[in-house]
C-alpha positions in Angstrom: 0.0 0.0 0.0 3.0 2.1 0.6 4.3 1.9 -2.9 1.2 2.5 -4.4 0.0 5.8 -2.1 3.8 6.8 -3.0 3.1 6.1 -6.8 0.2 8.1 -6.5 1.6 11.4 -4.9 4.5 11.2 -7.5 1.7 11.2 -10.0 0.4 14.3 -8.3 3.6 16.1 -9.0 4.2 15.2 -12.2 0.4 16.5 -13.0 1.3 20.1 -11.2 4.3 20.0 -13.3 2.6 19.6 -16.5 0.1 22.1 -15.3 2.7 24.8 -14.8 4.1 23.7 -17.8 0.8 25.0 -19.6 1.6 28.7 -18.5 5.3 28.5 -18.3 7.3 27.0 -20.8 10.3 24.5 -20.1 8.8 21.6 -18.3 8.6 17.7 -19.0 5.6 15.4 -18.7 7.9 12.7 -16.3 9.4 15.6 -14.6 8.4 16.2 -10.7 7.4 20.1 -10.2 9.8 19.3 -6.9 12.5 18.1 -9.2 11.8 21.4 -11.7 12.0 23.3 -9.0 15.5 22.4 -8.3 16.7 22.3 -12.0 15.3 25.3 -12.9 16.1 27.1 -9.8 19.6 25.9 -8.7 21.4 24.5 -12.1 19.9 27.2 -14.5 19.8 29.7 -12.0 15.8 31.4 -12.5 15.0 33.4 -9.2 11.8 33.2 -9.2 11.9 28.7 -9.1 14.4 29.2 -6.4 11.6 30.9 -4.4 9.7 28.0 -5.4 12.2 25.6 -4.1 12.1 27.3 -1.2 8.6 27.5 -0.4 8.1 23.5 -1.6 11.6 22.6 0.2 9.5 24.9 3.8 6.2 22.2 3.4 8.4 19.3 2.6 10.5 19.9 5.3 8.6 18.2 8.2 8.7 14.9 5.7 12.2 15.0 3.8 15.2 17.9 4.3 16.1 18.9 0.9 12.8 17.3 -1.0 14.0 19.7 -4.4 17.2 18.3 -4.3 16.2 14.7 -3.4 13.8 14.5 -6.2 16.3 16.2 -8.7 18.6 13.5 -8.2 15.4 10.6 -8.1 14.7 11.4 -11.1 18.0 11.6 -12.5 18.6 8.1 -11.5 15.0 7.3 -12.7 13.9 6.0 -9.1 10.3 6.4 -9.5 11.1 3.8 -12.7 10.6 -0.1 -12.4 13.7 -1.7 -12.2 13.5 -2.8 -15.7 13.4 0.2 -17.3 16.1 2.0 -15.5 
């Protein structure tokens, strides 16, 4: 059930992403807003997603220190994948 509820909030993410994506331009449908946030924000170096990342990295904080970064590299290493397709 973990896995699944897990799955499922991943989805989440990926939807706001896409949503975002709709208004501002640059985002990818397997792409986390999380890990956006940290791309866009820390690596390309846009202000206004590094007030994102901060505000998503403040509610994630009771859950995961650094979420942005944490899902930057997940999906860099394709960890919301299935094994095979890694």
């Amino acid at each position: 059930m973990k896995h699944r509820i897990l799955q499922f909030l991943i989805a989440l993410d990926q939807c706001l992403n896409c949503f975002v994506s709709l208004f501002i331009g640059g985002g990818w449908a397997d792409e986390t807003f999380s890990a956006r946030c940290w791309r866009c924000g820390e690596i390309e170096g846009s202000k206004t997603w590094k007030v994102a990342r901060k505000v998503v990295d403040t509610i994630m904080k009771p859950i995961e220190k650094d979420h942005c970064r944490i899902s930057f590299l997940d999906e860099k290493m394709r960890r919301q994948a299935p094994v095979e397709e890694r």
